[in-house]
N, C-alpha and C positions, 0 to 999 in steps of 0.2 A: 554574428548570431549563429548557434552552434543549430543543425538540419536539426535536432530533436526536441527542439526548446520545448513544441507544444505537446508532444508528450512527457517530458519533464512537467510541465504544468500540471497536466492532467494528472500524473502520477503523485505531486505533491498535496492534490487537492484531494487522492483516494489517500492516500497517506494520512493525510489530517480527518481525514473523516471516520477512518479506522479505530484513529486514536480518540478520535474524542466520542464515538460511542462505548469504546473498552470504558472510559472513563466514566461514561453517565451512568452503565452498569454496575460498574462496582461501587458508586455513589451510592446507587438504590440499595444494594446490599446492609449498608446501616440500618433501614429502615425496614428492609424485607426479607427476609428469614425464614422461608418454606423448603417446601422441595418443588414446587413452582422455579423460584429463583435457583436451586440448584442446576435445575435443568437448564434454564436461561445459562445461567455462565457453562457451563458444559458446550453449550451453544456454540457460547463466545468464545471459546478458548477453541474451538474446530474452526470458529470464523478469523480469527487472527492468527490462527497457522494458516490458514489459505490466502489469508491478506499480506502473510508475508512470503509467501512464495512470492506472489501476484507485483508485489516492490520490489522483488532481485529479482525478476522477470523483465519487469521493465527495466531497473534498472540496467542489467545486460542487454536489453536492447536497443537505450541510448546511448547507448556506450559502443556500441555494432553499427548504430546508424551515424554517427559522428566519423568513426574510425572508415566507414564505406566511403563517408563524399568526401572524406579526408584523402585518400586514395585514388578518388573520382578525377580529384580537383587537379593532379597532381601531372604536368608536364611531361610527354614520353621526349 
């Protein structure tokens, strides 16, 4: 089992969380049509560039944490 697993976990569960609010927002969008809901996704479109740094963030740092005990592990 790779050192990062539970933040891989964690990571996938902000990942899926990300996605499926993008998705309920622009759901509502059919139905909602103001400058209310402009603002909202304006929102959301500032909240999923941050949520995707926040994913190649992490994911470079499962990817550091593996490669470190990989290293750790490793016979002088």
């Amino acid at each position: 089992m790779s050192e990062s697993a539970d933040l891989k976990r964690n990571m996938d569960s902000f990942r899926l969380s990300a996605k499926k609010i993008g998705e309920k927002i622009n759901n509502v969008g059919d139905i909602w049509s103001d400058s209310s809901y402009v603002a909202l996704q304006k929102s959301m479109g500032e909240l999923a560039k941050s949520s995707k740094l926040v994913i190649e963030n992490g994911d470079r740092a499962c990817t550091s944490i593996d490669k470190f005990f990989t290293i750790a592990s490793e016979k002088i």
